[in-house]
C-alpha positions as YAML, in Angstrom:
chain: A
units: angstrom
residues:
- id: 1
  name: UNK
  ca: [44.89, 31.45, -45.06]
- id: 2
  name: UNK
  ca: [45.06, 28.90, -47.91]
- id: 3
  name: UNK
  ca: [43.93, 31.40, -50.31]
- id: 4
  name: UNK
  ca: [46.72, 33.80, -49.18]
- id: 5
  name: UNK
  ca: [49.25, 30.98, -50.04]
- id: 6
  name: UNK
  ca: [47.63, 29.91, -53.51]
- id: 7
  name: UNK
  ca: [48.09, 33.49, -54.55]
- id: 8
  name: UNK
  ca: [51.64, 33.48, -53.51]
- id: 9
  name: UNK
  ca: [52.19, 31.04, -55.24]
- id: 10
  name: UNK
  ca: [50.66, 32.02, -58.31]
- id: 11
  name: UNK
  ca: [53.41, 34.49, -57.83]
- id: 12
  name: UNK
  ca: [56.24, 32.11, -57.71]
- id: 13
  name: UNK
  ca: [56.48, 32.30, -53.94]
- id: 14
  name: UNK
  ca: [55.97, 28.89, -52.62]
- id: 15
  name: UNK
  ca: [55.29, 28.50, -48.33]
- id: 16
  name: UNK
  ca: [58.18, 26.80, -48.03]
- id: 17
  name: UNK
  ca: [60.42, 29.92, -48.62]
- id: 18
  name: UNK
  ca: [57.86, 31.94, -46.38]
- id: 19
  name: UNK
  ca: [58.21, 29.22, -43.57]
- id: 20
  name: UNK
  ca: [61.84, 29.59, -44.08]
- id: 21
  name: UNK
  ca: [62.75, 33.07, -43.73]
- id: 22
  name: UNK
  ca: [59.92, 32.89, -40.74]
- id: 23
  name: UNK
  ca: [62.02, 30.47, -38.96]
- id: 24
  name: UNK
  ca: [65.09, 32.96, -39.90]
- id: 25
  name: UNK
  ca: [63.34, 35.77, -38.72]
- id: 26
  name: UNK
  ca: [62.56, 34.15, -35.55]
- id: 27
  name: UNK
  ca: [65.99, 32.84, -35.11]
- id: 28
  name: UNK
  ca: [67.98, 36.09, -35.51]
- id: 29
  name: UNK
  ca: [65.18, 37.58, -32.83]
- id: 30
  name: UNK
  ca: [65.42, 35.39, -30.53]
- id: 31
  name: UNK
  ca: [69.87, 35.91, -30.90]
- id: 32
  name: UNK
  ca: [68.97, 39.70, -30.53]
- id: 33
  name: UNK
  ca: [67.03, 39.50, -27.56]
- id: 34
  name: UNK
  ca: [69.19, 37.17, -25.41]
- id: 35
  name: UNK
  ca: [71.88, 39.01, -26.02]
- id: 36
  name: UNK
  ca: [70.61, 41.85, -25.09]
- id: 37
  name: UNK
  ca: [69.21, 40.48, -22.07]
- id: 38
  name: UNK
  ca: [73.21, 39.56, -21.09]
- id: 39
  name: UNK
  ca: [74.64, 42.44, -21.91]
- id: 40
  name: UNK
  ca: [72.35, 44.25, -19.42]
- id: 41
  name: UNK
  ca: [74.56, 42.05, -16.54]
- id: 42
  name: UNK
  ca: [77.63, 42.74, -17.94]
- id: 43
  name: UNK
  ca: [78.44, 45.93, -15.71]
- id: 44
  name: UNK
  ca: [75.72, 46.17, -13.62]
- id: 45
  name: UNK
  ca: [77.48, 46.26, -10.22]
- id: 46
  name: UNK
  ca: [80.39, 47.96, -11.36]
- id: 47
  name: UNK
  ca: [80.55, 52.03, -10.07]
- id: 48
  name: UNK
  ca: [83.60, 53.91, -10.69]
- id: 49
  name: UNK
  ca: [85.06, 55.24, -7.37]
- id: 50
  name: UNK
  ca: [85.68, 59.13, -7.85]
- id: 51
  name: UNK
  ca: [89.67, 58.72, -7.58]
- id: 52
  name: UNK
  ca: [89.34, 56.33, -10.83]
- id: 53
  name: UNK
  ca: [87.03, 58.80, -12.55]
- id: 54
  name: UNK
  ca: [89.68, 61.68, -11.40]
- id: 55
  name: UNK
  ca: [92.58, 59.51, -12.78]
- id: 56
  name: UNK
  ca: [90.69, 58.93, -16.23]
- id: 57
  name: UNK
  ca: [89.98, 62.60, -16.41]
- id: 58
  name: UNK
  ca: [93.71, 63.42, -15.81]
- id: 59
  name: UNK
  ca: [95.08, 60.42, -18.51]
- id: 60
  name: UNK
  ca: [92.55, 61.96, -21.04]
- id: 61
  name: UNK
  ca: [94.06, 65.54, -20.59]
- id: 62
  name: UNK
  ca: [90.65, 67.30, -19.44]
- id: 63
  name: UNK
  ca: [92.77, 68.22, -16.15]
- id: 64
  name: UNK
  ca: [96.29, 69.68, -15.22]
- id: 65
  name: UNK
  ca: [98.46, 68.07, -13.18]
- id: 66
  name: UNK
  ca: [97.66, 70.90, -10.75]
- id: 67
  name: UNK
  ca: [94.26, 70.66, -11.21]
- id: 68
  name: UNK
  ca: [94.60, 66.50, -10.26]
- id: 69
  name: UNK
  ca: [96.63, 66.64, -7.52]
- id: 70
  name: UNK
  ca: [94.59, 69.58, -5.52]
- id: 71
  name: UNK
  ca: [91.05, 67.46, -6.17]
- id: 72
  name: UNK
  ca: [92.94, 64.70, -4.90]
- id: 73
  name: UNK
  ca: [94.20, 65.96, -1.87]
- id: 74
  name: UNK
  ca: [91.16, 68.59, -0.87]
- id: 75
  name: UNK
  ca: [87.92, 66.40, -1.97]
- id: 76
  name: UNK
  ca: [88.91, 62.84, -1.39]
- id: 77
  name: UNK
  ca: [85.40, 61.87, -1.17]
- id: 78
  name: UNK
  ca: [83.85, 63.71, -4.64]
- id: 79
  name: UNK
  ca: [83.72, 63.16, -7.77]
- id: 80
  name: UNK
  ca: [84.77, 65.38, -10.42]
- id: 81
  name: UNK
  ca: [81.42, 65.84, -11.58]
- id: 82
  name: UNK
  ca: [80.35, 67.02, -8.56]
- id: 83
  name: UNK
  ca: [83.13, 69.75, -8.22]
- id: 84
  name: UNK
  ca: [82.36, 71.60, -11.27]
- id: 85
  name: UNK
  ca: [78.51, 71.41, -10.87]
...
């Protein structure tokens, strides 16, 4: 190992920039993978019920008014997923 850090710094490159951007690199990993690890709670027990999937579907225009109220009404219990499957 010492003779991989005399030739870097024959090339300039002295270990204390190498330990630094090591410690960087092992700082901005460790940032990545916590947050990852919280984002996976952040909707974990949330499900959509079908009538607020049904109402999204409506507000976004992919259904008609007539289309909304009959799905409502005749498949209280479905999503709209499951009705054009």
């Amino acid at each position: 190992m010492g003779d991989l850090f005399n030739s870097l710094n024959q090339l300039g490159i002295s270990s204390f920039l190498l330990e630094g951007l090591f410690w960087i690199g092992l700082v901005v990993l460790a940032v990545y993978l916590i947050g990852q690890w919280l984002s996976s709670f952040a909707y974990s027990d949330y499900h959509e019920t079908p009538l607020e999937i049904l109402q999204k579907e409506f507000a976004r225009g992919n259904i008609t008014e007539a289309e909304y109220l009959i799905t409502q009404v005749s498949h209280p219990n479905q999503t709209l997923e499951s009705l054009s499957a």
